[in-house]
OpenMM code with the backbone's topology and positions (N, CA, C; nanometers):
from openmm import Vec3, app, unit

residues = "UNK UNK UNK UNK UNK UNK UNK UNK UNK UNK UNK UNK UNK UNK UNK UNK UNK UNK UNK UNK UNK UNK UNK UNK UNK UNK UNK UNK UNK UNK UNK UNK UNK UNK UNK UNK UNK UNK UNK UNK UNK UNK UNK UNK UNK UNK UNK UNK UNK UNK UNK UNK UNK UNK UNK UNK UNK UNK UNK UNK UNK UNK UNK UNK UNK UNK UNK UNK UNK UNK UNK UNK UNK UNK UNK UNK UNK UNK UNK UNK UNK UNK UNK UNK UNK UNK UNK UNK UNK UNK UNK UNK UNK UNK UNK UNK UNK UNK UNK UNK UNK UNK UNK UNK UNK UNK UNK UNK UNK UNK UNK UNK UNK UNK UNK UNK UNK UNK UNK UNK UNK UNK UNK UNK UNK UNK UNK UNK UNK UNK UNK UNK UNK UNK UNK UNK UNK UNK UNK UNK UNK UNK UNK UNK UNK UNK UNK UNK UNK UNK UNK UNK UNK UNK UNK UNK UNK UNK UNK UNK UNK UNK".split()
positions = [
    Vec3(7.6845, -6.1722, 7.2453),
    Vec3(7.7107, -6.0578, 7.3306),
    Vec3(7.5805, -5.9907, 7.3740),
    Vec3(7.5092, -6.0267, 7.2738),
    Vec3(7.3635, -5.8911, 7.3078),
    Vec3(7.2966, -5.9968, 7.4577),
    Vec3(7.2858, -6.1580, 7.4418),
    Vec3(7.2486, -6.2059, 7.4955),
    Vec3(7.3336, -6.1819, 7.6554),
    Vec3(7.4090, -6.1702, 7.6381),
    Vec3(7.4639, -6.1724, 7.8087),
    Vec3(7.4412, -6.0194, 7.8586),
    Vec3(7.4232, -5.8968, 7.7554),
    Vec3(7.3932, -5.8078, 7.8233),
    Vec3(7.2384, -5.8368, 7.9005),
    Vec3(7.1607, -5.9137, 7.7835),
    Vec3(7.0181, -5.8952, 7.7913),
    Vec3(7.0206, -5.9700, 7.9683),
    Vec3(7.0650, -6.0862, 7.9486),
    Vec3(7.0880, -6.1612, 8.1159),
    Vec3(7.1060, -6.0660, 8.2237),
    Vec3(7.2563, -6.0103, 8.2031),
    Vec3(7.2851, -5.9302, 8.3311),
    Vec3(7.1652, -5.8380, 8.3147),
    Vec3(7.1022, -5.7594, 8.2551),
    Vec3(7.0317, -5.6629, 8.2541),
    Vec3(6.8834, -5.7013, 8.3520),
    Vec3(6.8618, -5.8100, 8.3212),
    Vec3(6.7484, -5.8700, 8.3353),
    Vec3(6.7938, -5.9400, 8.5269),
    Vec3(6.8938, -5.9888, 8.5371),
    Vec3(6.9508, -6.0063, 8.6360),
    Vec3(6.9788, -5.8506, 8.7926),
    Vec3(6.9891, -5.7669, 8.6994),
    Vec3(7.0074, -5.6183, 8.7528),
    Vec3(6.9423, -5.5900, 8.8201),
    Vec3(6.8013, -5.5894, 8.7438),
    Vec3(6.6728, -5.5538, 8.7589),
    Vec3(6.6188, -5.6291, 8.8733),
    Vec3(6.6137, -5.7489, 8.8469),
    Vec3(6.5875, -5.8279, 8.9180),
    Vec3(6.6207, -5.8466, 9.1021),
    Vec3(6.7649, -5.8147, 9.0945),
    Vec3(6.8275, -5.8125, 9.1955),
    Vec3(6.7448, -5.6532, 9.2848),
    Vec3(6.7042, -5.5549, 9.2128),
    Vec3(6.7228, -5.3999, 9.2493),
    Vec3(6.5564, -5.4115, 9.2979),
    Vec3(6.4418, -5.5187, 9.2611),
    Vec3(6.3797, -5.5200, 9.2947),
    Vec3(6.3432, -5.6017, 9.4564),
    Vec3(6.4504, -5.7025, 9.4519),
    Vec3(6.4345, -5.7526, 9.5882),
    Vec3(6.5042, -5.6830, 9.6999),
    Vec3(6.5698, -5.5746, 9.6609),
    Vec3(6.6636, -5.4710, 9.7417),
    Vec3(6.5941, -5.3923, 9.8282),
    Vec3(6.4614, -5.3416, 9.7503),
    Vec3(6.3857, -5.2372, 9.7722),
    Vec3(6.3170, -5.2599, 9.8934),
    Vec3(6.2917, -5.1659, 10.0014),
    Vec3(6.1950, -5.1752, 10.1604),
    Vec3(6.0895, -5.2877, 10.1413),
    Vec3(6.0655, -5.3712, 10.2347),
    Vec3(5.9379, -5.4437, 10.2020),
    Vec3(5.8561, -5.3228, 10.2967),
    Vec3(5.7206, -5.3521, 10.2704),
    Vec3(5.5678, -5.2690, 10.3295),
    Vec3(5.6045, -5.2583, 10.4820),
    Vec3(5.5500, -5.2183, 10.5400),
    Vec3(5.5904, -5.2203, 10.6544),
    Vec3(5.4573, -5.3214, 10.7290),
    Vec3(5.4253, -5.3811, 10.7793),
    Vec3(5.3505, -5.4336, 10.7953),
    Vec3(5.2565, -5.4177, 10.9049),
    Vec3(5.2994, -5.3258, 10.9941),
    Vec3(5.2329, -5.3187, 11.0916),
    Vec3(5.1099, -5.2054, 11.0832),
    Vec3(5.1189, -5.1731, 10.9633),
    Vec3(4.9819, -5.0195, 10.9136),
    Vec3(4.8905, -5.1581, 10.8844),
    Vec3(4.8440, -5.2593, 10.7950),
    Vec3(4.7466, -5.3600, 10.8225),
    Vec3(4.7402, -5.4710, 10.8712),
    Vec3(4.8135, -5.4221, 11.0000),
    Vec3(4.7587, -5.5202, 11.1252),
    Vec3(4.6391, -5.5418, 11.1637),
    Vec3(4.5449, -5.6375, 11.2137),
    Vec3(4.4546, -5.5997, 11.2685),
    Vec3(4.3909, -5.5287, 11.4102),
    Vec3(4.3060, -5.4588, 11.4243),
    Vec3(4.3162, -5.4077, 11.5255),
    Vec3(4.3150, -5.4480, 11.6508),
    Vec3(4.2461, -5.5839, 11.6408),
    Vec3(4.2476, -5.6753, 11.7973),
    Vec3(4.2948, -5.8352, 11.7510),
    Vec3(4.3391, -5.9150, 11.8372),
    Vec3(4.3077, -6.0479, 11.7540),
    Vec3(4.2323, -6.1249, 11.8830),
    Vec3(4.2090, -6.2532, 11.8054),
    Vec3(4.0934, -6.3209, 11.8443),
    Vec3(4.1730, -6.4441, 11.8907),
    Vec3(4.2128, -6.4425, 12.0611),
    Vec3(4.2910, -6.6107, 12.0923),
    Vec3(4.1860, -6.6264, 12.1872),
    Vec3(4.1245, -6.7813, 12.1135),
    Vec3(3.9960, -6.8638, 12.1559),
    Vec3(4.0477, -6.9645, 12.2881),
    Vec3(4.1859, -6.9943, 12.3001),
    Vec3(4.2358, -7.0766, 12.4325),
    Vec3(4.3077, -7.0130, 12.4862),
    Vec3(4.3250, -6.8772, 12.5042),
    Vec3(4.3502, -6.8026, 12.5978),
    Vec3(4.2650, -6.7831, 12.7058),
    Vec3(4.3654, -6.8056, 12.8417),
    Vec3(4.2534, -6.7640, 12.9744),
    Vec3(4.2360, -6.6192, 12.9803),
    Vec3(4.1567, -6.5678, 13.0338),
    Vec3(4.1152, -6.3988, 13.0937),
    Vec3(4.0040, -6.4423, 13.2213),
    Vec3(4.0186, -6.3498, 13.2748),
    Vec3(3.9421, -6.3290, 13.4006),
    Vec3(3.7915, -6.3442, 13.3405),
    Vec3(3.6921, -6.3616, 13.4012),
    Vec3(3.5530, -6.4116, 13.3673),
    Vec3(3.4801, -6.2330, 13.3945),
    Vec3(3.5370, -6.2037, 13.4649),
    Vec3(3.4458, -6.0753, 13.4689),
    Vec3(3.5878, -5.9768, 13.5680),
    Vec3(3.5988, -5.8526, 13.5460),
    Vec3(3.6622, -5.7300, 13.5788),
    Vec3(3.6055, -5.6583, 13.6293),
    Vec3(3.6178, -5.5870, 13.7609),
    Vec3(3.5620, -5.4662, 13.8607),
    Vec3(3.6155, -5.3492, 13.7639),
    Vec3(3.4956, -5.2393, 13.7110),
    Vec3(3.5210, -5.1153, 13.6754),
    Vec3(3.6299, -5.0684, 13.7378),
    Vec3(3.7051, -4.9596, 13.7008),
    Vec3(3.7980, -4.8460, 13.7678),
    Vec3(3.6697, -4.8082, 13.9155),
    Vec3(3.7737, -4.7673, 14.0143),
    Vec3(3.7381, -4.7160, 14.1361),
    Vec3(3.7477, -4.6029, 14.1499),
    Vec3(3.8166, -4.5395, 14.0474),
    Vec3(3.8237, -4.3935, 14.0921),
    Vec3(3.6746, -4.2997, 14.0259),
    Vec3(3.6976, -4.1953, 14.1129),
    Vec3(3.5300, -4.1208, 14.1195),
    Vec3(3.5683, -4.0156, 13.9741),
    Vec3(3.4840, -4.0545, 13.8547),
    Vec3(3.5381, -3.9380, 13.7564),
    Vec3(3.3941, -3.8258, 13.7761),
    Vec3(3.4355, -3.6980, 13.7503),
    Vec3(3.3242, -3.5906, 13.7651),
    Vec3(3.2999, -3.5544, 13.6217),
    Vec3(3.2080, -3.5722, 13.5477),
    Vec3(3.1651, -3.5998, 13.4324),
    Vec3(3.0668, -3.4402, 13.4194),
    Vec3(2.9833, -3.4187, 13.4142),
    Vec3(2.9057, -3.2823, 13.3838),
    Vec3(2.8760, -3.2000, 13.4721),
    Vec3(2.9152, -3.0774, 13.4506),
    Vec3(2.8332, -2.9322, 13.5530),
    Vec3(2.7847, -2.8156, 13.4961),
    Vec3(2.6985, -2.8094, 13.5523),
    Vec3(2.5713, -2.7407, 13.4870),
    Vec3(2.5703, -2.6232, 13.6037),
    Vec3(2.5624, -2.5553, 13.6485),
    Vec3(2.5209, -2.4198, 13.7458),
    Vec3(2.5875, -2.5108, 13.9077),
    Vec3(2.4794, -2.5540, 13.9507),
    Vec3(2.4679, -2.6487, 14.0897),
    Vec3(2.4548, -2.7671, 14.0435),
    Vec3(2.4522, -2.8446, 13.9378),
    Vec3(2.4487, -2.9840, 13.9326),
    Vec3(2.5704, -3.0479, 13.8918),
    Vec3(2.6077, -3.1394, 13.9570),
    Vec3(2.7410, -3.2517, 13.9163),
    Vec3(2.6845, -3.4013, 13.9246),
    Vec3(2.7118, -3.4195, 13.8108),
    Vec3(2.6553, -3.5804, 13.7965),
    Vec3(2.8076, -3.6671, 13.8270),
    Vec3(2.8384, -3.7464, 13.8919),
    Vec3(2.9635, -3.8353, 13.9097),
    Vec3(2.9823, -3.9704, 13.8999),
    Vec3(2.9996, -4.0287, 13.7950),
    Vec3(3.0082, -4.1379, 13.7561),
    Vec3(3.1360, -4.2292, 13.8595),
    Vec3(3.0881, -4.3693, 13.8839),
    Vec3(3.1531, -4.4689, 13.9419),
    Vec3(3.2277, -4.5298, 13.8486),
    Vec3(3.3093, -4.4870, 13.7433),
    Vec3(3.3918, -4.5687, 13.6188),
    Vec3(3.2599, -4.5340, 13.5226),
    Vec3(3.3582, -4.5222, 13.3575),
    Vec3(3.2749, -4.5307, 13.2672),
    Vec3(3.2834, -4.6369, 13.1418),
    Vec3(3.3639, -4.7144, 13.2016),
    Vec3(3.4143, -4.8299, 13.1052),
    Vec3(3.3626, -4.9631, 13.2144),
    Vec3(3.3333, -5.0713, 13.1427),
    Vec3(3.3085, -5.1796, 13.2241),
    Vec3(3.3458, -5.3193, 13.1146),
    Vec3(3.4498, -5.3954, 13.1529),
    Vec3(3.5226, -5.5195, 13.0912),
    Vec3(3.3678, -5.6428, 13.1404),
    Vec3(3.3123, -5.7073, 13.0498),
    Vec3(3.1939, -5.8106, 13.0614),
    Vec3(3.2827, -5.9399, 13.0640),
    Vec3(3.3958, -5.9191, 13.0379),
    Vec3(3.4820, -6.0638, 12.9871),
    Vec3(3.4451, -6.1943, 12.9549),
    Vec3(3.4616, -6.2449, 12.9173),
    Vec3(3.4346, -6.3818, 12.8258),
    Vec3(3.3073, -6.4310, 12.8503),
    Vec3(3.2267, -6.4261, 12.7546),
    Vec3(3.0714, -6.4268, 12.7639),
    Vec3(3.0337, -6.5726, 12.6711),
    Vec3(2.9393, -6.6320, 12.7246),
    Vec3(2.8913, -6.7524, 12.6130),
    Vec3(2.8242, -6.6664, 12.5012),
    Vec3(2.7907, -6.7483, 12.4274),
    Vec3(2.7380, -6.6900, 12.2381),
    Vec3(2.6046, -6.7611, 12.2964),
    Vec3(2.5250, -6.5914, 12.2619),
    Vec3(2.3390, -6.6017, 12.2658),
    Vec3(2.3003, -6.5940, 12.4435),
    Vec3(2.3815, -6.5840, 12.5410),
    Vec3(2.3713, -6.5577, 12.6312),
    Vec3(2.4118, -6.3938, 12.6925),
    Vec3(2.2526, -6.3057, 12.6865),
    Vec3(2.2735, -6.1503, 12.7196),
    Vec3(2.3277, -6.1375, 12.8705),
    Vec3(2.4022, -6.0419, 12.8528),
    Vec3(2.5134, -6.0036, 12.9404),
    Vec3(2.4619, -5.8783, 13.0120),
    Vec3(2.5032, -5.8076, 13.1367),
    Vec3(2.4182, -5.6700, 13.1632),
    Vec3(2.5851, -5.5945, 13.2277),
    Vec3(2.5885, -5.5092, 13.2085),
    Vec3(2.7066, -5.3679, 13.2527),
    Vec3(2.5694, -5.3145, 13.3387),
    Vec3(2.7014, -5.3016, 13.4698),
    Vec3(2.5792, -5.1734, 13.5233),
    Vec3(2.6811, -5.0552, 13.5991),
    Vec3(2.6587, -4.9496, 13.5331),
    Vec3(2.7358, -4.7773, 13.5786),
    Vec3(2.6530, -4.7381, 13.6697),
    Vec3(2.7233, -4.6825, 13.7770),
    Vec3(2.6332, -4.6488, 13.8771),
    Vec3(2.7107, -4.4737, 13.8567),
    Vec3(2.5773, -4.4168, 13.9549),
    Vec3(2.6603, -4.2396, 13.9266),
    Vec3(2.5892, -4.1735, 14.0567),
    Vec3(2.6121, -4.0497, 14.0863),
    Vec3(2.6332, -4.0033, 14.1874),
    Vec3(2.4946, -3.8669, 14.1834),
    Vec3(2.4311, -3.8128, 14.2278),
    Vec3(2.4140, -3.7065, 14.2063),
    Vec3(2.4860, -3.5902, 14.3118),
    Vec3(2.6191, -3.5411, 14.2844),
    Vec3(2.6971, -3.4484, 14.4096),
    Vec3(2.6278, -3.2729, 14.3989),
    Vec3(2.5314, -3.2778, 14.2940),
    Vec3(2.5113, -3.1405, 14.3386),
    Vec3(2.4181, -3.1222, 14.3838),
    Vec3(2.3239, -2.9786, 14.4190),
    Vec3(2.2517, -2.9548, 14.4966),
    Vec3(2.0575, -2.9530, 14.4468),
    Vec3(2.1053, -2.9674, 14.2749),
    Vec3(1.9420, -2.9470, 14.1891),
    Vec3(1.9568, -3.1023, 14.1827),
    Vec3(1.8081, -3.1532, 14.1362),
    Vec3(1.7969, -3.3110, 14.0853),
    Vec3(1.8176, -3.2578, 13.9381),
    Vec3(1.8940, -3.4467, 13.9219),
    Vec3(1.8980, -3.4229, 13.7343),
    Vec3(1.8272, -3.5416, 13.6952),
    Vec3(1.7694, -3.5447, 13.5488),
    Vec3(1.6722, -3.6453, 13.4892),
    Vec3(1.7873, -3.7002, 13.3958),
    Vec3(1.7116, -3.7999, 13.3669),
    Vec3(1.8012, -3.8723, 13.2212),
    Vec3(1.7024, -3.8919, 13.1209),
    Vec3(1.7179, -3.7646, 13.0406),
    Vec3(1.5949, -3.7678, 12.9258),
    Vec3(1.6153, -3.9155, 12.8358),
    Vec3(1.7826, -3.9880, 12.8074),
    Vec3(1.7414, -4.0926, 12.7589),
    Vec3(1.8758, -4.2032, 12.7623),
    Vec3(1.8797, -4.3087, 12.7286),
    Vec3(2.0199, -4.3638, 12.7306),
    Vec3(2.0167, -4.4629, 12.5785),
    Vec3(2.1076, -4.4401, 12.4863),
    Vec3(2.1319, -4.5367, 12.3342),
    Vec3(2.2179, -4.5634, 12.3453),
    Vec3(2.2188, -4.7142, 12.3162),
    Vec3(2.3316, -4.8055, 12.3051),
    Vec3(2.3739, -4.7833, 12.1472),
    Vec3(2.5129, -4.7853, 12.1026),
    Vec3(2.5703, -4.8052, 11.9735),
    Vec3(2.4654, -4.8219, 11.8431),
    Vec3(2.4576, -4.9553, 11.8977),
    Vec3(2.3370, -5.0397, 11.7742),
    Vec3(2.2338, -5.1319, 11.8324),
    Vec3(2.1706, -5.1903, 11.7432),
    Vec3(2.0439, -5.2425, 11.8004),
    Vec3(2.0988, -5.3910, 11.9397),
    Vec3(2.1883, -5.4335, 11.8947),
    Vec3(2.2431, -5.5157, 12.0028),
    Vec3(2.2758, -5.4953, 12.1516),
    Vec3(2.2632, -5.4134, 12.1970),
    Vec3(2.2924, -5.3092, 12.3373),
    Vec3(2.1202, -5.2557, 12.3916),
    Vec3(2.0926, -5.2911, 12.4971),
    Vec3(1.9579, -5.2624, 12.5583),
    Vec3(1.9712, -5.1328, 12.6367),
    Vec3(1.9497, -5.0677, 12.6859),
    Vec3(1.9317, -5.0045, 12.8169),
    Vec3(1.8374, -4.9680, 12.8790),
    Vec3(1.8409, -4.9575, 13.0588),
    Vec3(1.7487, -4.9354, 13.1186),
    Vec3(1.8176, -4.7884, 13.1987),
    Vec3(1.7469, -4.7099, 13.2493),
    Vec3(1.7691, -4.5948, 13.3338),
    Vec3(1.6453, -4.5745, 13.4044),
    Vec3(1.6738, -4.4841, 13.5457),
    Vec3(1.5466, -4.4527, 13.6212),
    Vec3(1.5043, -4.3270, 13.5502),
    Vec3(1.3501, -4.3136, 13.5759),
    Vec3(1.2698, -4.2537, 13.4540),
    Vec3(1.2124, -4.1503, 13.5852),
    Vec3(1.2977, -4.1217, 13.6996),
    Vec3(1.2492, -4.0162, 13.8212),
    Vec3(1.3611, -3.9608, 13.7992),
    Vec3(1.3480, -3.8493, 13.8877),
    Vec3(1.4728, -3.7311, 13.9261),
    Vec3(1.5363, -3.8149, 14.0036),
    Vec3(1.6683, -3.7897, 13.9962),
    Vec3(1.7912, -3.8319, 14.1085),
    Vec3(1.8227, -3.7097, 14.1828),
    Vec3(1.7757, -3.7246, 14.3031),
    Vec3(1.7797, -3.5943, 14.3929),
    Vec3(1.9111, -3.6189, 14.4222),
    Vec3(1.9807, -3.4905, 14.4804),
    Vec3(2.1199, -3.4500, 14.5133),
    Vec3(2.1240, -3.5356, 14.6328),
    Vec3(2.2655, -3.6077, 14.5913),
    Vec3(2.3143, -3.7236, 14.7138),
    Vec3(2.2675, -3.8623, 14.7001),
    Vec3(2.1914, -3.8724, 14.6255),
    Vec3(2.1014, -3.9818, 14.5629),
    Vec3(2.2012, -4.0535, 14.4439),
    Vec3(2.2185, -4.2071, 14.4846),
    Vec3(2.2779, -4.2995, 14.3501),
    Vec3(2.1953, -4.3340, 14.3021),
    Vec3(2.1871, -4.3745, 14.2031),
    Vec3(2.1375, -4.4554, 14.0365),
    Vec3(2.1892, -4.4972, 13.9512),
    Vec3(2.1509, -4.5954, 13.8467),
    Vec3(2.2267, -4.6492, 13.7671),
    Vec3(2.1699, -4.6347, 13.6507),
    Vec3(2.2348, -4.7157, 13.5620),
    Vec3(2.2042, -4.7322, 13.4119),
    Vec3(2.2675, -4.8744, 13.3562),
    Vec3(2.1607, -4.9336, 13.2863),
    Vec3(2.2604, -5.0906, 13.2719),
    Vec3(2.2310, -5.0893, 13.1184),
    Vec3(2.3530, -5.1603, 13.0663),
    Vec3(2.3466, -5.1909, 12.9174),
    Vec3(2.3510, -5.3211, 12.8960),
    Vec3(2.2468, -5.4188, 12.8299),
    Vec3(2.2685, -5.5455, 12.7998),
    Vec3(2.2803, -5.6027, 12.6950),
    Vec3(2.4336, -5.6317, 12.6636),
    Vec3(2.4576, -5.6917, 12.5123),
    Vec3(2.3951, -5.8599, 12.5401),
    Vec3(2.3045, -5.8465, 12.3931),
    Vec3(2.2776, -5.9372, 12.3108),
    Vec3(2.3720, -6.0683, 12.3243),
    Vec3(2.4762, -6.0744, 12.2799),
    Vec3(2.6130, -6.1973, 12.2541),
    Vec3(2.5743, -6.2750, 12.1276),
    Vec3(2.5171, -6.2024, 12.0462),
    Vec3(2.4696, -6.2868, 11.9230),
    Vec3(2.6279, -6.3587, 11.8264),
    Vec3(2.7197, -6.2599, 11.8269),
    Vec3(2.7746, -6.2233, 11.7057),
    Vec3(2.9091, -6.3080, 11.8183),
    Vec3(3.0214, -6.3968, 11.7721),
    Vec3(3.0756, -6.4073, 11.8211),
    Vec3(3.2484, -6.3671, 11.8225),
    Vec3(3.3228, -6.3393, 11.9073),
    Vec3(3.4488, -6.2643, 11.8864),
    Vec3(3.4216, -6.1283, 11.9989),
    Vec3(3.5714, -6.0453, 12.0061),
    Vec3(3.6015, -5.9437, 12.0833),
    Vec3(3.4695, -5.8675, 12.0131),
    Vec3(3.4341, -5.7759, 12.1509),
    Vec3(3.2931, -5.6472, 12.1077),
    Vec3(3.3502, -5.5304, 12.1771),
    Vec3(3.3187, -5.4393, 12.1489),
    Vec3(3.3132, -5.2932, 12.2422),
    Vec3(3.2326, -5.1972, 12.1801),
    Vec3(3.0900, -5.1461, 12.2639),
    Vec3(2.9878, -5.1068, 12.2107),
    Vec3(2.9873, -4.9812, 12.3649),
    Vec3(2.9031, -4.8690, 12.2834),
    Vec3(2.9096, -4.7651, 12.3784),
    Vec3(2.7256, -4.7567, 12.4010),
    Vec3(2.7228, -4.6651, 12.5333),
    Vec3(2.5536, -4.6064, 12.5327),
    Vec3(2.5755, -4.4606, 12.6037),
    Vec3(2.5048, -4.4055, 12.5213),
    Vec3(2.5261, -4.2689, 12.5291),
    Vec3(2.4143, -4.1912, 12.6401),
    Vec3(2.4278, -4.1371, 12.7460),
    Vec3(2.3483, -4.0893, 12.8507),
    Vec3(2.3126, -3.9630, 12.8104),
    Vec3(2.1755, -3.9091, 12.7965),
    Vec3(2.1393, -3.7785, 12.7782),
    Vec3(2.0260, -3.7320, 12.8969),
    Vec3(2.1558, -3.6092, 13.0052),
    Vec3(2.0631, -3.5953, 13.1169),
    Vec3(2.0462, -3.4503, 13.0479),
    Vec3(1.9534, -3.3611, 13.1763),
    Vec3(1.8867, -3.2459, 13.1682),
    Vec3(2.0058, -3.1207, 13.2233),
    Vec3(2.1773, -3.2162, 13.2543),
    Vec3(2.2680, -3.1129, 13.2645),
    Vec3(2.3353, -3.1221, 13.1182),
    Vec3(2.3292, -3.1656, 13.0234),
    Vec3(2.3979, -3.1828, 12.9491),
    Vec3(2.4329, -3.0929, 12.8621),
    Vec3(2.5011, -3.0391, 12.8025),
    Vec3(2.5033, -2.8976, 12.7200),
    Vec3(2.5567, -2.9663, 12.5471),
    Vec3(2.4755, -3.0205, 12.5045),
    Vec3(2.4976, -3.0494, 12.3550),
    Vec3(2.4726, -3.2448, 12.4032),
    Vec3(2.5827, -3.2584, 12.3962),
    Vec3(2.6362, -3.3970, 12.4128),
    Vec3(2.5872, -3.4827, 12.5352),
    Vec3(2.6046, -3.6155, 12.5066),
    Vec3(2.5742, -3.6615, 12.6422),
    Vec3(2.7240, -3.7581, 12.6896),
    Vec3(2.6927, -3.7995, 12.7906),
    Vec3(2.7977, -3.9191, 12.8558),
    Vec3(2.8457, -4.0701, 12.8250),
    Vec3(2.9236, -4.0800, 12.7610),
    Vec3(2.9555, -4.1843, 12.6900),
    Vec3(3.0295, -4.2923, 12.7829),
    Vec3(2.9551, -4.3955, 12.7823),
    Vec3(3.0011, -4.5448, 12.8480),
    Vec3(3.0661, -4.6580, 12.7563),
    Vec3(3.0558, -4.7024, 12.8226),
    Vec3(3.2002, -4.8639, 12.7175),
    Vec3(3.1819, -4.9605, 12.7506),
    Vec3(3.0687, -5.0428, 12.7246),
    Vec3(3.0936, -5.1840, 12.7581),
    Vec3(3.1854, -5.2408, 12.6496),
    Vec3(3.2597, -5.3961, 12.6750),
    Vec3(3.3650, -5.4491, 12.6183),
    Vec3(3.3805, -5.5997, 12.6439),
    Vec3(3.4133, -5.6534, 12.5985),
    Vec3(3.4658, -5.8479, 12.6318),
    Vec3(3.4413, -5.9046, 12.5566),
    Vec3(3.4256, -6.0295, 12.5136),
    Vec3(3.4168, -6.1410, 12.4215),
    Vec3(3.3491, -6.2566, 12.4299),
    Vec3(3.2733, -6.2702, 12.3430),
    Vec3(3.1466, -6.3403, 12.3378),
    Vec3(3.2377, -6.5007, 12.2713),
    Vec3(3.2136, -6.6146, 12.3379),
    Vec3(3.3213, -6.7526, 12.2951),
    Vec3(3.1804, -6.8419, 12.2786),
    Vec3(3.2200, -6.9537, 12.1980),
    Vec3(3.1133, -7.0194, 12.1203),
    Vec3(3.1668, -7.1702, 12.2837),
    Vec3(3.0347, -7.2007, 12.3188),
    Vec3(3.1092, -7.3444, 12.3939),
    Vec3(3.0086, -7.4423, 12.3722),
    Vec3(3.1147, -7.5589, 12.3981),
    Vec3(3.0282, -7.6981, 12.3611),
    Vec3(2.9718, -7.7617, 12.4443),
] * unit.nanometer
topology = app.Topology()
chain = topology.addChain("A")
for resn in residues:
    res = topology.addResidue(resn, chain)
    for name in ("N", "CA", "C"):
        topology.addAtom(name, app.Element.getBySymbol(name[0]), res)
């Protein structure tokens, strides 16, 4: 008798544990995944719309898009993003400096005033060392800036080929 309680008991238990919620699984998902024979476009046109990014008294700096898709990049072959921007107000503004994320991200900027009405750019060139999905930012610090500067997005995926 003790033995068939001990069974069902053990059986009980047993059962009450496979009953219970499994994890939910989608909290450690990963955040991107990585499909190597998937097609994507080779390269993506920024957004078109005009965003107005900093104002300072009379100065408006206006960025042409601040995100730019590099899409599918060879491995060890540097890549270049280039943001173009606007100067719509009436003072010139400088760009005391531009940092990419981490050491993998280059940038160049013009090292003159951008007089009002005047375009210029800023280009960021990832490395492609590391291979898989990337998204790395470079941070713009002009002379309108009040603390912070202007944050850009390069993005795409660096593929190993034979």
């Amino acid at each position: 008798m003790k033995k068939v309680v001990l069974i069902l008991m053990i059986a009980l238990t047993g059962l009450s544990l496979f009953a219970q919620n499994t994890p939910n699984r989608s909290l450690i998902a990963p955040q991107f995944e990585y499909h190597p024979n998937k097609k994507k476009a080779n390269r993506t046109v920024p957004t078109k719309e005009i965003i107005t990014t900093k104002k300072v008294g009379k100065s408006i700096l206006t960025w042409k898009g601040k995100t730019q898709n590099l899409g599918r990049i060879d491995h060890n072959k540097p890549t270049t993003g280039v943001f173009e921007f606007v100067n719509t107000g009436n003072q010139p503004v400088i760009i005391k400096d531009a940092k990419g994320s981490c050491g993998c991200t280059d940038t160049t900027f013009p090292k003159t005033a951008i007089l009002p009405g005047k375009t210029a750019r800023v280009t960021a060139t990832y490395d492609a060392k590391n291979i898989g999905p990337f998204k790395k930012t470079v941070t713009v610090y002009t002379n309108i800036d009040e603390g912070g500067g202007t944050i850009l997005n390069i993005t795409g995926e660096v593929i190993w080929r034979l």
